[in-house]
N, C-alpha and C positions, 0 to 999 in steps of 0.2 A: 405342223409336220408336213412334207413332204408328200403323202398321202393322202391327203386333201388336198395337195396345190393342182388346180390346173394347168399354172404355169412347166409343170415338168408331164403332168399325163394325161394334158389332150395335144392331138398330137397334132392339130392347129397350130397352138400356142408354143410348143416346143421348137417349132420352124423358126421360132425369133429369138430362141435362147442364143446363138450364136452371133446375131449380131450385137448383140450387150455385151456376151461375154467370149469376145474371140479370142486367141494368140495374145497375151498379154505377158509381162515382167514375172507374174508369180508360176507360169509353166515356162518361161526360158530359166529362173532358179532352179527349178523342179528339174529341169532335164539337167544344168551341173554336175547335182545330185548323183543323175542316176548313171552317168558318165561309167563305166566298168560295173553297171550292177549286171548279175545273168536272171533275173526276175523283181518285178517289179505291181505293185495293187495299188489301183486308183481306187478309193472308196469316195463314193459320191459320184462317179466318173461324170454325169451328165451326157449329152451328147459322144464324148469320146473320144475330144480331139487331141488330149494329150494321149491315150494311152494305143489310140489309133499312128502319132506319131511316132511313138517312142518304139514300139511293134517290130519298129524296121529294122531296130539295133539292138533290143533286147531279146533273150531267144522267150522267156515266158511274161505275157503279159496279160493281167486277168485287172476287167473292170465290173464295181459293182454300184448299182443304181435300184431303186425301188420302183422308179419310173419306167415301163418299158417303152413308151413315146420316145422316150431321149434316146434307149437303146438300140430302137430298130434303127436311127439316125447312126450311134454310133458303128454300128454293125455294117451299113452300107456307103459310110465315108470310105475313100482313099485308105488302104493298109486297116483299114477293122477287120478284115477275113484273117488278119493274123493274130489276132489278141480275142480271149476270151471276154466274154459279157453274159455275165450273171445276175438275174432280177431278184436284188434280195435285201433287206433292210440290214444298214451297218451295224445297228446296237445289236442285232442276232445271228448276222450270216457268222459259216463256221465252213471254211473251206477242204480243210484237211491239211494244208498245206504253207510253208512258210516263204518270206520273201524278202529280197536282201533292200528294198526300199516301198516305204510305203508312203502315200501320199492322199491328202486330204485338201483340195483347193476350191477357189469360187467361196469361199466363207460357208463349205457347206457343213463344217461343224455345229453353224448357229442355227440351223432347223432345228438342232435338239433341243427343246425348250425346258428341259429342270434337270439338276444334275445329277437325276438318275440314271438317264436319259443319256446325259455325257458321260457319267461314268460307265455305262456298258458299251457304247462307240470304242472309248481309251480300251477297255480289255480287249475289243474285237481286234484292236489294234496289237495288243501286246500278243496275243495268241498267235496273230500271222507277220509274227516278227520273227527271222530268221537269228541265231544268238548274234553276231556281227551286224546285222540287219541295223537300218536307220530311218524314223520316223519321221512327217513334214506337217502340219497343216495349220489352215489360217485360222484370226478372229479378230473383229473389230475391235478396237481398244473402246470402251464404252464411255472412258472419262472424257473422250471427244463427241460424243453424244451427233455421231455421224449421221443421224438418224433425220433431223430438223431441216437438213438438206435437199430429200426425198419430197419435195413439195412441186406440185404442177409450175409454178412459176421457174424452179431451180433445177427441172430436172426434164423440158422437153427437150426435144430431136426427132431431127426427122433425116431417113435412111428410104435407099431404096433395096428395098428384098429382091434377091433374083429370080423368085418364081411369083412374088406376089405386086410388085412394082413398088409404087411410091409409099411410105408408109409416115407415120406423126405416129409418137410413141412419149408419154410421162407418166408420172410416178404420183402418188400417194401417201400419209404418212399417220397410223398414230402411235401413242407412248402411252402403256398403262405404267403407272410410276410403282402402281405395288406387285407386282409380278417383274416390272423390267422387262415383256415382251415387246417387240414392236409388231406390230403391223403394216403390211403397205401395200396400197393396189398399184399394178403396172396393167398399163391400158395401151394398144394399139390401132391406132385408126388408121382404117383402109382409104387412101386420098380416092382411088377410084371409085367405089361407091359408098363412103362415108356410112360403111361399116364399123362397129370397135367388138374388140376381143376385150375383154378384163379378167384378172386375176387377182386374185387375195392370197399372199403369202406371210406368215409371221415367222418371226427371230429372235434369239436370245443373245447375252452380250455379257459372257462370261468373261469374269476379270483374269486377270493374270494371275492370282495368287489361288484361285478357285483350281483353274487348269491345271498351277504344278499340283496341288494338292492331291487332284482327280488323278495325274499321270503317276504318282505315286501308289497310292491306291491299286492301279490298277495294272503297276510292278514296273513301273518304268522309270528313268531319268532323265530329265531336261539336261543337257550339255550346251544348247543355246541358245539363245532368244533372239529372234529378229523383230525389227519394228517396221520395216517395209519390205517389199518384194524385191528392194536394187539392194539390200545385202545389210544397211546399216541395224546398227547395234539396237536392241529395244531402250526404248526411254518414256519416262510417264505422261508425255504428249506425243509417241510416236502413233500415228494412226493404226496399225496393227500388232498385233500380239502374236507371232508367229516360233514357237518351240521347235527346235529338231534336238531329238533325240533315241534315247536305244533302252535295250531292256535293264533292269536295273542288275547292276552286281553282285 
């Protein structure tokens, strides 16, 4: 979980969440989406750059994160004085309040590791769903076992940070086969003084038929499944498992 990870709360390590994971296909879907909504909750926001963007065009936008490192980042990017940010874990936060789109991206559904875990994320979600309201979020399809990838050899790069200079950054991997969690360290080496940061974060890798079953559960309906962030249809080798849907009938 999330709570453990230093990768999201020291606030070090969270300086580097943005270059992995910047402006990418699954927040230009995401904003499609929110196209004519008048509110809008990122759960997991991280940093906040979708909900710092979207700020500008929606009048209520509320993100939530257990991390407050990511927070105070989000809070003092460009357009975060417009949108709320709340530090509070997804399986429990309870806002008061509903919302005409809700979103879930960055694969941050798969910190929740058992699906107790995922089924109380799915009701936080049904709760702050407005009745017309519509649901998004991602997950790795795991029958691609995307996982084997994440090895020092397949997963260096090297980036320059704008406040830290040159940086060398790769990944880690293991697979416990009876649980299904992964693990995986992500390491940053400082070129200037051959310093490293390291983190340990782990993930689950819920199937597709696990998720409707949970969103059901937890009073919702899937109306449609994507396999990628560019829009195509899900398929049994599509690399992600992506649901949007509404509260159930």
């Amino acid at each position: 979980m999330t709570d453990e990870d230093r990768l999201y709360h020291d606030a070090d390590l969270a300086r580097f969440y943005d270059i992995d994971n910047g402006w990418a296909d699954d927040l230009s879907y995401c904003r499609g989406l929110a196209e004519g909504c008048a509110s809008l909750l990122d759960l997991g926001c991280g940093t906040g750059l979708f909900g710092a963007t979207m700020a500008a065009i929606i009048p209520r936008v509320v993100g939530v994160d257990p991390a407050q490192a990511m927070l105070d980042i989000a809070a003092a990017r460009p357009g975060g004085d417009k949108a709320r940010w709340v530090t509070a874990d997804a399986r429990s936060v309870r806002l008061g309040e509903t919302f005409d789109l809700i979103v879930m991206t960055g694969h941050a559904f798969q910190v929740f590791l058992t699906r107790a875990d995922r089924l109380a994320v799915l009701k936080t979600i049904a709760v702050h769903l407005s009745p017309q309201g519509r649901f998004i979020f991602d997950s790795r399809n795991p029958e691609l076992e995307e996982w084997r990838e994440w090895t020092p050899a397949l997963s260096e790069r090297q980036f320059t940070h704008p406040q830290l200079g040159e940086m060398f950054a790769w990944n880690d991997v293991s697979h416990d086969p009876s649980t299904g969690i992964v693990t995986y360290q992500t390491h940053y080496r400082h070129l200037v003084d051959d310093r490293t940061d390291s983190a340990s974060s782990h993930l689950a890798f819920a199937s597709r038929a696990e998720i409707e079953e949970l969103a059901g559960e937890a009073g919702m309906s899937i109306e449609r499944w994507l396999g990628d962030w560019k829009g195509a249809a899900w398929a049994e080798d599509a690399p992600e498992i992506i649901p949007i849907g509404r509260l159930a009938r």
